[in-house]
N, C-alpha and C positions, 0 to 999 in steps of 0.2 A: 025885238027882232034879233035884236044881237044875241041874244040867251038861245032863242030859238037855234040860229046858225050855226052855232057850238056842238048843241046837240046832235046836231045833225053829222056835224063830222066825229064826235064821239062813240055814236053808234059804229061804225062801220072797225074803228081800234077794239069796240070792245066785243064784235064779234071776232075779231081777229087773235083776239086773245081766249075768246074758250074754244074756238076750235083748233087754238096751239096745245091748249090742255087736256080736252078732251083727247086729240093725238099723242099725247103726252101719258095718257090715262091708257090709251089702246096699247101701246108701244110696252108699259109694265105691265098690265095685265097679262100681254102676251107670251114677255120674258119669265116671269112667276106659272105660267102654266108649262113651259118647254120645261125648266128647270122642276117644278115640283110634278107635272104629272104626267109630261112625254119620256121620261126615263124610267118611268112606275111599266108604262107602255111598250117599252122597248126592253125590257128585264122580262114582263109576259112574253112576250114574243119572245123570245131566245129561249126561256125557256120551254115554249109549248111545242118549238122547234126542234129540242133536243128529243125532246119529252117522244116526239114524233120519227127522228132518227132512231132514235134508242131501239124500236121496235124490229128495223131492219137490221143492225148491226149490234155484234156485242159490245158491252161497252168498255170491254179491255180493248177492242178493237179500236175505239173510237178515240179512246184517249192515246194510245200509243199512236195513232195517224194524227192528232195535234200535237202531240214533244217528240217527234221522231227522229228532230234534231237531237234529244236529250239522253237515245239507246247511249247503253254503253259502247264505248269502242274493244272490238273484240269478242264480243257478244250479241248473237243475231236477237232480232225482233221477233214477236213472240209465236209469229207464224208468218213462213215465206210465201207460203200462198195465198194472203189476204183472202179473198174473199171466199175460196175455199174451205178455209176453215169455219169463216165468218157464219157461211149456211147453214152448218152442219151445228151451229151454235143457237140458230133460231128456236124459239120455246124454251131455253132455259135464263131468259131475262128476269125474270120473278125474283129469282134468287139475288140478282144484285142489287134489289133497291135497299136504300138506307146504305150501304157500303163508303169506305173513306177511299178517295180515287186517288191517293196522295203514296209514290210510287217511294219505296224505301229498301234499303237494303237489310234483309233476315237470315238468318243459318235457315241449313235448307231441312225444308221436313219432308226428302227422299231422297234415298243417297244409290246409288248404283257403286255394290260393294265386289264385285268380281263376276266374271273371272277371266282375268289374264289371257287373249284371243281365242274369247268365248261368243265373240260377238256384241261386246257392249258398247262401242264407238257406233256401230250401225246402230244399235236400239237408241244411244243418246240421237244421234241425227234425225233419227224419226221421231221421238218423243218433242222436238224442238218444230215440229211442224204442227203441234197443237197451241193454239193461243193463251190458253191456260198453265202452261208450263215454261218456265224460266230456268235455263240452263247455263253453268256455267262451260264454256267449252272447253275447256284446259283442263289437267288433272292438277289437282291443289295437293293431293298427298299430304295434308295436312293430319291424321289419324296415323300413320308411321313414319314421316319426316320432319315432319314442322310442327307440331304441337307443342314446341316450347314458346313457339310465338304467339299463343295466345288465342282467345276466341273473338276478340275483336279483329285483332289480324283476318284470321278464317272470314268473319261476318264480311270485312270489306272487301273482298275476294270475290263474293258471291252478286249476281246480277239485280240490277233494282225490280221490285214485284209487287205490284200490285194487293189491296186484298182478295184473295179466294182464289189467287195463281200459286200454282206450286213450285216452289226453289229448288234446283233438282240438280247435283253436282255427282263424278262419276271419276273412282278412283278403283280399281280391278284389284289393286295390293291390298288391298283394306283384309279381304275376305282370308289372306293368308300371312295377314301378321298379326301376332300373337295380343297384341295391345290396343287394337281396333275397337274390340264388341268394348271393353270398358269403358274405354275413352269416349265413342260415341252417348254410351251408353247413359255417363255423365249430360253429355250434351245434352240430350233428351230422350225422353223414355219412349215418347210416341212416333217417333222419325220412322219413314216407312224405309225398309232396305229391299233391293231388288240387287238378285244374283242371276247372271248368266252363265248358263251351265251347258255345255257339250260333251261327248263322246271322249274322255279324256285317254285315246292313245291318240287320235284324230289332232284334239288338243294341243298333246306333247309334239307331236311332228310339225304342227305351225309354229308352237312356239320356237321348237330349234331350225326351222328355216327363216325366221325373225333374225335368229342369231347369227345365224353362217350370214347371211345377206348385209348383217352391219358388223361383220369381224370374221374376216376370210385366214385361213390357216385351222378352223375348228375341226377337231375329231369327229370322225364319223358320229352319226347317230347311234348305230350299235356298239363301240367305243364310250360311248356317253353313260348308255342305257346301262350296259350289264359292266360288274364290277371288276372281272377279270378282263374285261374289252369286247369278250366273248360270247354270244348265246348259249355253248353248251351247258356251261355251271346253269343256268335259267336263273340265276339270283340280281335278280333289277338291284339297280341302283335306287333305292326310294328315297333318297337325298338329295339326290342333281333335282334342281330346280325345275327343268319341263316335266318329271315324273312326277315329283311331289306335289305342285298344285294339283294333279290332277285328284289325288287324293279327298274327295268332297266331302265324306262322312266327318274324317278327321278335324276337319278345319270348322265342320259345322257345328259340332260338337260343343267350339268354344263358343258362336253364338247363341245357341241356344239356352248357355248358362245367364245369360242378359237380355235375352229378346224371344214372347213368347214364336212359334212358330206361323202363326197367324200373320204376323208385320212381316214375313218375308217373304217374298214372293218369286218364284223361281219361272225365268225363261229358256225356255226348253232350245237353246241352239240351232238346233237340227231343222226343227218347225220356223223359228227368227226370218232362216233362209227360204223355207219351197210353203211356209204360210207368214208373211210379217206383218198380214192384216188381223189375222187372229191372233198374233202372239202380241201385238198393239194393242188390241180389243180389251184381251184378259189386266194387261197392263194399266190401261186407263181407269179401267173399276178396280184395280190396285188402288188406286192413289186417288178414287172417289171422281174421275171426270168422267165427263158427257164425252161418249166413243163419237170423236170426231174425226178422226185417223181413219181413213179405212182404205180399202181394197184398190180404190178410182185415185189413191196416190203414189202407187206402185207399178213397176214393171219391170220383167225378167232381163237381166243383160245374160243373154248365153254367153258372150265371150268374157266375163269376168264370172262367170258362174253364182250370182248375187243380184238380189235383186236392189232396183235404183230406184228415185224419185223421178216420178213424172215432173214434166218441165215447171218451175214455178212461174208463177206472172214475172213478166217484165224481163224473162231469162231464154238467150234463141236456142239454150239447151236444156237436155234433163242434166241430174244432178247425181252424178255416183260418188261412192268412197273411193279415196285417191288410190294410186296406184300399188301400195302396198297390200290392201285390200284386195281377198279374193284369188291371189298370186297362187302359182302351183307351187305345191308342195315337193319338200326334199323327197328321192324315192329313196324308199326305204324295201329290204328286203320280205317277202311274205311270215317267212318264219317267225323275224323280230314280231312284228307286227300279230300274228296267232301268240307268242308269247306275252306279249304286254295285256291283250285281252283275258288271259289266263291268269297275270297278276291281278289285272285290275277286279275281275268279275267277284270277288269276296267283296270289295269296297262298295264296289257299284250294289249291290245287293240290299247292304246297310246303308248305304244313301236312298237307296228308294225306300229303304223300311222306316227313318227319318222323316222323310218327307211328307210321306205316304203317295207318291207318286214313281209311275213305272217308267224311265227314260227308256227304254228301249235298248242300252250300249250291250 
């Protein structure tokens, strides 16, 4: 009877002990599936999540909205109108699969090489509204002032970029100093160059109201222009600095000896300002991108005579070029003015015959 009793209360410890184990049993099971195969589960999902973004948004887009803390300082992101641009981006996702998303700094492969208040500060701000395109905003002048500092120097200078975005840096002196086409030329062979080209008497008269404006006491324009001070002699000055860039055969001349004519590509001025959706257009298939730029980001300011940026997200204004931008010009007298055209029209003739396009000046 006594053995019997034992048992009796042994049973009841020894179920208590396999359903501590059995619990014991449930509790690792548990933990060896969160650990080996709810993290297998939650890597699908993020994945199939991106995988499903990706489709709406490009995905330069998508990663510069997760490191946006990481833009350069100084250097805008790679489109102020988000999703603007983002739409105009849809259907060419194909292209970035397999791609390294891992953002670096490169010399750039298109350079904005002149000309000197030809309009190229507007072309870079518009070109910087495409997501594709990395600009650095400063002029580096590195090609005729600073290239003793090296191409490392130059490289960390330039904005971080993704792959299949274009680094895209913008110096006007390039195109009219003598040591530029080699020096790039070094650089790399295949770098796309873009020259801004206008009306060069139009030209020269912005450039010398640039100058009276930051150095007051300067000789007249006519003064400047012709060598006895006078129009009668009609013998220009083709040395002073606002006449000579204007010069474009000349200057092209020297690139031409380093760069077929194919890698340059010329914006017409004139068209920049009263069309900058077509003169963007032509640009973008320059440099190989999807025309996302277009017409629905532009609008005429008649009181600065230039066209602006429609407002960006997040901004209670539109966005024009600052106030030196668009300024009226020195008057200058008609006669100067029918003379300089009578210089220029020999140059001008052989710049179209170069290019094989007709400016119109």
């Amino acid at each position: 009877m006594a053995g019997s009793h034992h048992l009796q209360q042994d049973v009841p410890r020894l179920l208590h002990k396999l359903l501590f184990m059995f619990s014991l049993a449930v509790v690792c099971a548990s933990l060896y599936f969160i650990l080996s195969g709810r993290c297998d589960f939650i890597l699908v999902d993020t994945a199939k999540h991106l995988k499903q973004t990706s489709q709406l948004l490009p995905l330069t887009v998508l990663f510069q909205r997760k490191n946006a803390s990481a833009t350069d300082v100084g250097v805008r992101s790679a489109s102020p109108f988000g999703s603007a641009g983002a739409t105009g981006a849809v259907g060419a996702q194909s292209a970035n699969v397999g791609k390294d998303w891992t953002a670096t700094r490169r010399l750039p492969q298109a350079i904005i090489i002149g000309v000197k208040k030809g309009g190229t500060r507007a072309l870079l701000e518009f070109l910087r509204l495409h997501p594709d395109i990395r600009a650095l905003g400063s002029e580096p002048h590195f090609f005729d002032r600073h290239y003793s500092r090296g191409l490392n120097w130059y490289r960390n200078l330039m904005p971080k970029a993704l792959e299949g975005q274009v680094v895209l840096e913008k110096t006007p002196r390039y195109f009219v100093t003598a040591d530029s086409p080699g020096r790039i030329h070094s650089m790399s062979q295949e770098v796309k160059l873009i020259v801004v080209v206008r009306d060069p008497v139009t030209r020269a008269i912005s450039d010398y109201t640039q100058i009276i404006s930051k150095t007051p006491g300067v000789p007249s324009f006519e003064t400047l222009t012709f060598h006895n001070g006078t129009e009668e002699a009609l013998k220009v000055d083709s040395l002073w600095s606002p006449i000579w860039i204007g010069l474009y055969a000349l200057h092209l001349e020297r690139w031409l000896a380093h760069f077929p004519l194919d890698q340059i590509h010329f914006v017409h001025g004139e068209r920049l300002v009263s069309d900058p959706a077509g003169e963007l257009g032509r640009v973008q298939d320059f440099l190989g991108l999807q025309r996302i730029i277009t017409d629905k980001h532009f609008y005429f300011n008649k009181t600065k005579g230039f066209p602006c940026l429609k407002k960006p997200e997040g901004s209670s204004k539109p966005h024009c070029l600052g106030r030196t931008k668009g300024r009226p010009h020195a008057d200058i007298h008609p006669q100067v003015i029918l003379r300089l055209r009578q210089f220029y029209q020999p140059h001008n003739l052989r710049f179209y015959q170069m290019t094989g396009q007709d400016f119109g000046w």
